[in-house]
C-alpha positions as CSV (number, residue, x, y, z in Angstrom):
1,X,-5.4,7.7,4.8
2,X,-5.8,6.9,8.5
3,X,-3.5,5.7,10.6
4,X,0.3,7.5,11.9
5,X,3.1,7.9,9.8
6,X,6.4,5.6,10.6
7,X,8.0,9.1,10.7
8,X,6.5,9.8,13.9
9,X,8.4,7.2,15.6
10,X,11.3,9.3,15.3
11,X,10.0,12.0,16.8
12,X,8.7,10.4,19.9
13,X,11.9,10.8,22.6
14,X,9.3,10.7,25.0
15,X,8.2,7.5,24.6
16,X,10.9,6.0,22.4
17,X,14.4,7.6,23.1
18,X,17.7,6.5,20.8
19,X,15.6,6.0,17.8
20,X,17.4,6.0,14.3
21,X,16.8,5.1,10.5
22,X,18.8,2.6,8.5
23,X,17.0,2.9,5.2
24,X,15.7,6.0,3.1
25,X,13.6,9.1,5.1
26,X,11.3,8.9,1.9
27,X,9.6,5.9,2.8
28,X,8.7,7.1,6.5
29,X,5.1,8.2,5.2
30,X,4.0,4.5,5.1
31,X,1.4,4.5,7.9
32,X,0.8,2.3,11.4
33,X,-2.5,1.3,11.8
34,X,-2.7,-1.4,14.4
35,X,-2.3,-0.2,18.0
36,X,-0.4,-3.8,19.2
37,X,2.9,-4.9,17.6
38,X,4.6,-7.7,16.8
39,X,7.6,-9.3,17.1
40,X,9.3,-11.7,14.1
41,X,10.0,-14.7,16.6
42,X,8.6,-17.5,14.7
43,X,7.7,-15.9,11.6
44,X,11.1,-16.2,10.2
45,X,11.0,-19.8,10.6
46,X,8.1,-20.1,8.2
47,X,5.7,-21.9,10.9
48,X,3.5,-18.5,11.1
49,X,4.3,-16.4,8.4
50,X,1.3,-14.1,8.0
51,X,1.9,-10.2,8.8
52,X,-0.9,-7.9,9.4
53,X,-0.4,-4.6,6.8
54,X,-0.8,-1.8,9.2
55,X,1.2,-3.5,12.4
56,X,4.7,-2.6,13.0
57,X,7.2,-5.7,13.1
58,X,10.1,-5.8,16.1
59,X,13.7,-7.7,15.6
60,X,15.6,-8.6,18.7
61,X,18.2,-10.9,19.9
62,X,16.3,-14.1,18.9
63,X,15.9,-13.4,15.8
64,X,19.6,-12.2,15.1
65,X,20.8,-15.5,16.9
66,X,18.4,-17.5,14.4
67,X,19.4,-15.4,11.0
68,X,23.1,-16.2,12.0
69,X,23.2,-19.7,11.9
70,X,21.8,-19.7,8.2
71,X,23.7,-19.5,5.1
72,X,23.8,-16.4,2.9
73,X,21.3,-18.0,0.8
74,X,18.9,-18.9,3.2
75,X,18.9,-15.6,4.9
76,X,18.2,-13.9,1.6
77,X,15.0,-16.5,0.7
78,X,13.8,-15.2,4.6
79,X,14.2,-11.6,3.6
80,X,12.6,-12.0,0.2
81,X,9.9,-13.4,2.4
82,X,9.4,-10.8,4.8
83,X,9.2,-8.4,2.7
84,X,6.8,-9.3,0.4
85,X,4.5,-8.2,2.8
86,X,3.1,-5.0,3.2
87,X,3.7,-4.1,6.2
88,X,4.8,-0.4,7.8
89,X,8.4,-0.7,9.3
90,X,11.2,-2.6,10.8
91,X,12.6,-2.1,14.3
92,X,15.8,-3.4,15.4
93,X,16.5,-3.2,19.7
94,X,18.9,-3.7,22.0
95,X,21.3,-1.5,19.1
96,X,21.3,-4.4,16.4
97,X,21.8,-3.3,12.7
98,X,20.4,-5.0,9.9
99,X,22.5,-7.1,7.2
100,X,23.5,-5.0,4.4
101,X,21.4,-7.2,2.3
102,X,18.2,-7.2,4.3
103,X,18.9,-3.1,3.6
104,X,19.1,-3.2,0.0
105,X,15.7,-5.4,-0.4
106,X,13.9,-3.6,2.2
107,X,15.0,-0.2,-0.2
108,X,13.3,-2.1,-3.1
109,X,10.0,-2.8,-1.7
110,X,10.0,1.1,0.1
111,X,10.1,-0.4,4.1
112,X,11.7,1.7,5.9
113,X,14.4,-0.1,8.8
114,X,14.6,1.8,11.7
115,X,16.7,1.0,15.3
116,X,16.5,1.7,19.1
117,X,19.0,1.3,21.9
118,X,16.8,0.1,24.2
119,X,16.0,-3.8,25.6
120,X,13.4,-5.4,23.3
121,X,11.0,-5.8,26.5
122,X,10.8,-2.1,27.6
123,X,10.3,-1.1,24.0
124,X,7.6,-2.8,22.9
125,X,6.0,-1.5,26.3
126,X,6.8,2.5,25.3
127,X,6.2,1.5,21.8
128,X,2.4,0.0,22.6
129,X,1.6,3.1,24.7
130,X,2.8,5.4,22.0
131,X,0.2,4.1,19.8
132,X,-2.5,3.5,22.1
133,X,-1.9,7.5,22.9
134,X,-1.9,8.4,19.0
135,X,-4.1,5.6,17.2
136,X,-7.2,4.9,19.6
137,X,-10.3,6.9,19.0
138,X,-10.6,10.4,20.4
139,X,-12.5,13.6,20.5
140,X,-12.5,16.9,22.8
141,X,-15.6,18.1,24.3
142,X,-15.9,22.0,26.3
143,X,-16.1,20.6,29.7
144,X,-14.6,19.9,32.9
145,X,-12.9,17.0,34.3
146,X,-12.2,16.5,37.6
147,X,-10.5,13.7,40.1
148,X,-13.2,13.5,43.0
149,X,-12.4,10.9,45.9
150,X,-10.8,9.0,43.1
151,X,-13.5,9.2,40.6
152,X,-13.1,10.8,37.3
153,X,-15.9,13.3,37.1
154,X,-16.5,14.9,33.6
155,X,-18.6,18.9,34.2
156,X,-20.3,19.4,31.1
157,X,-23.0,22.1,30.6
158,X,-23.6,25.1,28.3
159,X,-20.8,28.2,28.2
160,X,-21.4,30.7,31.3
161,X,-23.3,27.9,33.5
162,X,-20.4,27.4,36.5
163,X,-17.9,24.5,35.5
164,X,-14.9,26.2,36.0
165,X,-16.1,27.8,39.2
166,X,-17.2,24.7,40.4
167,X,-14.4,23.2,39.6
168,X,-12.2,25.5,41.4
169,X,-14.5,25.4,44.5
170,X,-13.6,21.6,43.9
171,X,-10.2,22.0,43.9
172,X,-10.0,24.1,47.3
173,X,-11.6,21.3,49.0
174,X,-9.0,19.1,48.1
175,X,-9.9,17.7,44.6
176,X,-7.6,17.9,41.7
177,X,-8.1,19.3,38.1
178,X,-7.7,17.5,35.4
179,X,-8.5,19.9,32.4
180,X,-10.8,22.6,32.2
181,X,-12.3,23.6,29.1
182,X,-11.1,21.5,26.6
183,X,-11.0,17.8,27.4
184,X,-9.3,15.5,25.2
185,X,-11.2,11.9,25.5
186,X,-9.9,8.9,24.0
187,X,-11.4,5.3,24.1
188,X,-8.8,2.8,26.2
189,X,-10.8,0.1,26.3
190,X,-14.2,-1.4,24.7
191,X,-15.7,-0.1,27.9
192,X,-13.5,2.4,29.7
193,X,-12.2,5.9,28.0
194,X,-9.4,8.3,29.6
195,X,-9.5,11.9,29.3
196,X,-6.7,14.8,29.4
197,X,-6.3,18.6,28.8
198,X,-5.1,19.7,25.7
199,X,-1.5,20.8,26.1
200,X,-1.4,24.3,25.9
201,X,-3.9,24.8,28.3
202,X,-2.6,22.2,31.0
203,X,-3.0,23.2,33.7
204,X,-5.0,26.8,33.4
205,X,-8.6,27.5,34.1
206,X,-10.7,30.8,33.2
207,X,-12.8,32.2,35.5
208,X,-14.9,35.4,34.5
209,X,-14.2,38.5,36.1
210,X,-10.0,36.8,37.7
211,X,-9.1,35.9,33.8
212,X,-6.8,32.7,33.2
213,X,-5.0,30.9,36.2
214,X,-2.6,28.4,36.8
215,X,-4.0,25.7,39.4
216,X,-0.3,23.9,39.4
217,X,1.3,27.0,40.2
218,X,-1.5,28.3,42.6
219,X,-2.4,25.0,44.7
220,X,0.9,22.6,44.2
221,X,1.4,19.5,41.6
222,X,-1.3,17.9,44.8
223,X,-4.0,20.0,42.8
224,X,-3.3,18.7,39.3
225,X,-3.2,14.8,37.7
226,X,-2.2,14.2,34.1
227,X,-5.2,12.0,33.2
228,X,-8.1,10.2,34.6
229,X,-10.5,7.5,33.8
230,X,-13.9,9.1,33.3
231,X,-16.3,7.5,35.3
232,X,-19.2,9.6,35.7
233,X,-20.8,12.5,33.3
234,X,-22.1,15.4,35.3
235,X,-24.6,17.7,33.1
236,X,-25.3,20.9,34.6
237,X,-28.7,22.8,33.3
238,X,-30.7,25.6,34.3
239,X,-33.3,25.4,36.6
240,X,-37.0,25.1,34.4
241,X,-39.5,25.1,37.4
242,X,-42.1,23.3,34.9
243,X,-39.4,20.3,34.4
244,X,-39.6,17.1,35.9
245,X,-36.4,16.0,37.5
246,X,-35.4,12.5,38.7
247,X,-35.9,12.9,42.7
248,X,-35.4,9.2,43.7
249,X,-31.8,7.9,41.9
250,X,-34.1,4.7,40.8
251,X,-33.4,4.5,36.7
252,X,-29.7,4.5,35.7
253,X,-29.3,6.8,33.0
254,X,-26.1,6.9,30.4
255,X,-24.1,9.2,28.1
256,X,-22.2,7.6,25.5
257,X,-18.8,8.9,23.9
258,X,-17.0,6.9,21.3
259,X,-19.4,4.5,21.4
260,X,-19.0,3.8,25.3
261,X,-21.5,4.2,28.0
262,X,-20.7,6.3,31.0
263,X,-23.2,7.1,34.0
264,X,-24.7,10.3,33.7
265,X,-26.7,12.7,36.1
266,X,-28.1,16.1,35.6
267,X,-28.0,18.0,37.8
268,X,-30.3,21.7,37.5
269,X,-28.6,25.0,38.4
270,X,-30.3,27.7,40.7
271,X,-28.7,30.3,42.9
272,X,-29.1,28.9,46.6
273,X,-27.8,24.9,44.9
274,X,-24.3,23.8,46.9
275,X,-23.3,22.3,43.5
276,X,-19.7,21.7,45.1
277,X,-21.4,19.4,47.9
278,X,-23.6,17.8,45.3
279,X,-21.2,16.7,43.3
280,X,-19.0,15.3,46.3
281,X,-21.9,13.2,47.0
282,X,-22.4,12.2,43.7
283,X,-18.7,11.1,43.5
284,X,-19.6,9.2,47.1
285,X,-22.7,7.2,45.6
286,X,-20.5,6.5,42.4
287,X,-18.1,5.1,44.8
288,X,-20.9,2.7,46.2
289,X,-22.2,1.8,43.3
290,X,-19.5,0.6,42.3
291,X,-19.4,-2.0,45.0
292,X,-22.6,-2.9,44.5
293,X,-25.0,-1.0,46.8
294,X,-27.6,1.6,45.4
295,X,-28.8,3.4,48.2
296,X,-32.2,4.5,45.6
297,X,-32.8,0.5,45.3
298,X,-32.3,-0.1,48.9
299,X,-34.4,2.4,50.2
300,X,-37.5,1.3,47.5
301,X,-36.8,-2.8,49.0
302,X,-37.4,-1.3,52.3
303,X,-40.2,0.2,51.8
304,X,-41.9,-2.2,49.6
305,X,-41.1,-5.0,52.5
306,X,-42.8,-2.2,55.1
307,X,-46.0,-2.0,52.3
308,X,-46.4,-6.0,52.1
309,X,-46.1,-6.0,56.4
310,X,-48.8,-3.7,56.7
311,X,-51.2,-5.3,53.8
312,X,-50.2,-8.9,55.4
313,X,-51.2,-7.4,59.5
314,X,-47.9,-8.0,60.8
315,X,-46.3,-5.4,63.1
316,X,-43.5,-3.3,61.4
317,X,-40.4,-2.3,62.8
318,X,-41.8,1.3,62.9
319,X,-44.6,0.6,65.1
320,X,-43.2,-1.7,67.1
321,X,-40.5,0.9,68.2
322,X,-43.5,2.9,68.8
C-alpha cells in the first residue's frame, strides 16, 4: 500500500523531536498519504466536518479550550464523530494529552493518538517538511549534480565518460558538489524538483586511478551543499564526427523527470574540449535566460534586421562604420 507508516513519525527526531504514543504501537502501520496536514479547528464544531483518509489530523490549544467547555456527553458525541473517519493519526502539541475517553474510542476504531512537546506552529512546519521529504515522488539516476554560479547543474552521461572528473575540476574552481554518482531527485513542485546524494555516499566522489574521496574533508563544508534545485540537465556524449550538433543555441530542448521539464543541452566529448569552461558558460547563459535574454535569439534578430537593411538599400551599421 503506498504511503508512510504513522510509525515513522516516531522515529523522525530530526524533524519531529519529543514525540510519543498514547494509544496501542499495533495500530502505527496505518499509513499517511497526503503530504499537507490538518488541524481540527473547526471540524469539531461540526461546520466542516469532512476528513481526508490518508491526511494526518493536529489538536492544539484551541481545540482543548473548545472540548472543555462541553459537557461529558457532548464531548463523547464529537469523539464518536471524529473517529468515524478513516483517517491515519492523532497529534496532540504544545504537551496536551488526550481525555481518557477520546483514548478508549480511538482504541476501538485502531487510530493511533500520538503527542509532541513542541508549539503547534513550528510542528506543523517540521511535520509538512517531513512528508514532503518522504511522500513526494522520487527516483535516483547515475549522475552528477553540481551548484554552478547558483544553478543546480545535473552531469549525466554513460559510465567512464568524465562526470566525476569534471566535477572535481568544477569544484577547484570554486563550485560545490552536491552528489556524485547517485542523485536522489524528488518532485517539490508541479514544475520544480530538488536533488540530493544518497546518504552513505554524501559527500565522496570516485575518480579512476585516486579511488573514493571526500570533497567535505578535502576542500571545507564551502565545497559541499546539502541539496539543490535542478535547473539545467547537462548530457555528456562521445564525439560522432558524422553527428549533427546544435551550433546556434536557437531551439530550446528538454529532459523530463517525474513528469517535469528541465532544460537540457548535450554537450559531445573529445580530448582537446574545456568541458569545465563549457559548462561554466552554460551555467552563465542559464543564468540569463532566466531573466529573459537569449543571446542565440538576439543574435538571429540582429542579423535578420542587418538582411532586411541590405534587401531595403539602406546603409547598415557595418558599412557605415566602414
Amino acid at each position: 500500500m503506498a504511503g508512510l507508516e504513522v510509525g515513522k513519525l516516531l522515529k523522525a527526531a530530526d524533524y519531529l523531536p519529543g514525540m510519543k504514543l498514547f494509544s496501542d504501537p499495533a495500530d502505527l502501520n496505518r499509513r499517511i498519504s497526503e503530504e499537507g496536514v490538518h488541524k481540527l479547528g473547526l471540524s469539531l464544531v461540526g461546520i466542516k466536518f469532512e476528513l481526508l483518509s490518508g491526511q494526518v489530523q493536529i489538536f492544539g490549544g484551541s481545540e482543548k479550550a473548545y472540548l472543555d467547555m462541553l459537557s461529558e456527553l457532548e464531548r463523547h458525541k464529537v469523539w464518536e464523530k471524529l473517529f468515524s473517519f478513516e483517517f491515519p493519526c492523532l497529534i496532540f502539541t504544545r504537551n496536551l494529552e488526550p481525555y481518557p475517553e477520546m483514548i478508549k474510542i480511538a482504541k476501538r476504531h485502531k487510530i493511533p493518538l500520538l503527542g509532541s512537546e513542541l508549539a503547534t506552529g513550528e510542528f506543523i512546519f517540521r511535520l509538512n517538511r517531513f512528508l514532503e521529504d518522504h511522500l513526494a515522488p522520487n527516483l535516483s539516476l547515475h549522475g552528477v549534480l553540481m551548484d554552478v554560479f547558483g544553478v543546480g547543474m545535473l552531469i549525466l552521461g554513460q559510465s567512464g565518460i568524465g562526470k566525476s572528473e569534471t566535477a572535481l575540476d568544477l569544484i577547484l574552481r570554486g563550485h560545490r558538489l552536491v552528489a556524485d554518482d547517485l542523485v536522489e531527485i524528488r518532485r517539490q513542485t508541479q514544475k520544480s524538483l530538488v536533488g540530493k546524494g544518497a546518504e552513505v555516499i554524501k559527500y565522496h566522489m570516485e575518480i579512476r586511478g585516486l579511488g573514493i574521496i571526500n570533497i567535505k574533508d578535502l576542500f571545507g563544508i564551502a565545497a559541499i551543499r546539502d541539496r539543490k534545485k535542478i535547473e539545467l540537465v547537462i548530457e555528456l556524449v562521445e564525439w560522432e564526427p558524422n553527428q549533427d550538433y546544435d551550433r546556434l543555441g536557437l531551439e530550446d530542448d528538454s529532459y523530463t523527470i517525474l513528469g517535469v521539464e528541465i532544460p537540457h543541452l548535450t554537450i559531445p566529448v573529445r580530448p582537446g574540449r574545456n568541458l569545465t569552461i563549457i559548462i561554466e558558460v552554460a551555467a552563465r547563459n542559464q543564468l540569463l535566460k532566466l531573466k529573459g535574454y537569449y543571446s542565440a535569439k538576439d543574435f538571429q534578430r540582429r542579423l535578420l534586421e542587418e538582411l532586411l537593411q541590405k534587401e531595403s538599400g539602406e546603409t547598415s551599421l557595418s558599412e557605415e562604420i566602414e
